[in-house]
N, C-alpha and C positions, 0 to 999 in steps of 0.2 A: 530512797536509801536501799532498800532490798533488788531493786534490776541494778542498781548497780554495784552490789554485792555479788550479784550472780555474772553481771558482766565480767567482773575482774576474777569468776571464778575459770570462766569459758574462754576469757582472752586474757589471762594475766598477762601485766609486764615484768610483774618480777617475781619468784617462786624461790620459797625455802622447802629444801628437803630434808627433814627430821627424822634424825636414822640414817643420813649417808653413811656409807661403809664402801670398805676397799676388799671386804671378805669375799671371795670369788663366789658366785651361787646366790649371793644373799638378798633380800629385797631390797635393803640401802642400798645393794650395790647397784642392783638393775637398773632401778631405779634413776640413780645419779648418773651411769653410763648414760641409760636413756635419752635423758632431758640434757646431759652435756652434749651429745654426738646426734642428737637430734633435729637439729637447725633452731633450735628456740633462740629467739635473739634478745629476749630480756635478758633482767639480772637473775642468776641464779646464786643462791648462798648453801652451802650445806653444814648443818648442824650436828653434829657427833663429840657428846662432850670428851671421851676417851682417845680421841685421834686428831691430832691438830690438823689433818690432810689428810683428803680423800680423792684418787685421782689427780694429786698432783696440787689442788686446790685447797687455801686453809679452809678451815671452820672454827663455826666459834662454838663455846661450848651449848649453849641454850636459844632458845627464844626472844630470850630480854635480852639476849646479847648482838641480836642484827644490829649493825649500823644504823639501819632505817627500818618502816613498816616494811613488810612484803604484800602483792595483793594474794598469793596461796601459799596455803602450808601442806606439803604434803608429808604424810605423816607415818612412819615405819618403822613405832617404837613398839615393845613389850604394850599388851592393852593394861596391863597395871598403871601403866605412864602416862596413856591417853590423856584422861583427863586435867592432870597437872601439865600437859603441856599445852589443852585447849587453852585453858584457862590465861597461861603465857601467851599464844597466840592473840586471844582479844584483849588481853593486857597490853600488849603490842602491837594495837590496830591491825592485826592483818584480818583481812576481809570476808575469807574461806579457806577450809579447810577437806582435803580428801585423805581419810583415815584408810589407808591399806591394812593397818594391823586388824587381825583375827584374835578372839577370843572373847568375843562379849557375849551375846544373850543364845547365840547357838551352843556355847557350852556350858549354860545352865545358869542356876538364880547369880551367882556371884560373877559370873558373867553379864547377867543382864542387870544389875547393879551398877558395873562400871558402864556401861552405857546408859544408862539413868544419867547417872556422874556427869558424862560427858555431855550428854547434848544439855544438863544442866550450866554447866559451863560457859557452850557457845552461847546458849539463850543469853545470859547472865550480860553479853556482848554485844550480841545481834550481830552474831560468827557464824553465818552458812555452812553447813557441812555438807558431808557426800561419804556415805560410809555408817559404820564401819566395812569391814571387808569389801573395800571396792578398787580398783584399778584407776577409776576416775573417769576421764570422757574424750574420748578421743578426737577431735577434729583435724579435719582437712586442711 
């Protein structure tokens, strides 16, 4: 179970972006440019409950709301959210998770609280993570 948790985190076929945004600058935005204009030829879904479209593409508002699992969630919400979105994540089978948002245990106890939270969460699933503050992993 776990290589191939890590498998579909290294090669997913289909990625949610949590936090897409159309905000010029922003990490949703980069982000979703990124991974659309990037050649990735999975399914990509992006998630932003306040904007029905993002680059042109719907989203839905949540996690519980993809059509299907996704195998990553990448993740680019306020770290308040993290955890309530982990937790949607293995509620929704997806498999792993790479947390871009900042704020957990480098900005103190209440930061590193929510990061307790969260990897409490993926445990709770047997939801891989990568993060917080990470970019994710690049491959060839």
């Amino acid at each position: 179970m776990t290589a191939r948790r890590i498998e579909a985190m290294l090669r997913p076929a289909s990625v949610a972006i949590v936090g897409a945004s159309d905000t010029p600058g922003s990490i949703g935005q980069v982000l979703a440019r990124n991974l659309l204009g990037g050649g990735f030829q999975g399914s990509v879904w992006l998630v932003n409950p306040h904007h029905p479209a993002v680059a042109g593409i719907a989203t839905v508002p949540d996690v519980r709301s993809l059509p299907q699992p996704v195998d990553l969630a990448v993740i680019a919400t306020p770290a308040a959210s993290v955890p309530a979105v982990v937790r949607q994540c293995g509620a929704r089978g997806v498999r792993g998770a790479v947390i871009v948002s900042a704020g957990f245990r480098e900005g103190g106890e209440a930061g590193a609280a929510l990061e307790r939270d969260t990897i409490e969460a993926a445990r709770s699933h047997g939801l891989r993570l990568l993060g917080p503050n990470s970019f994710g992993v690049v491959r060839p």
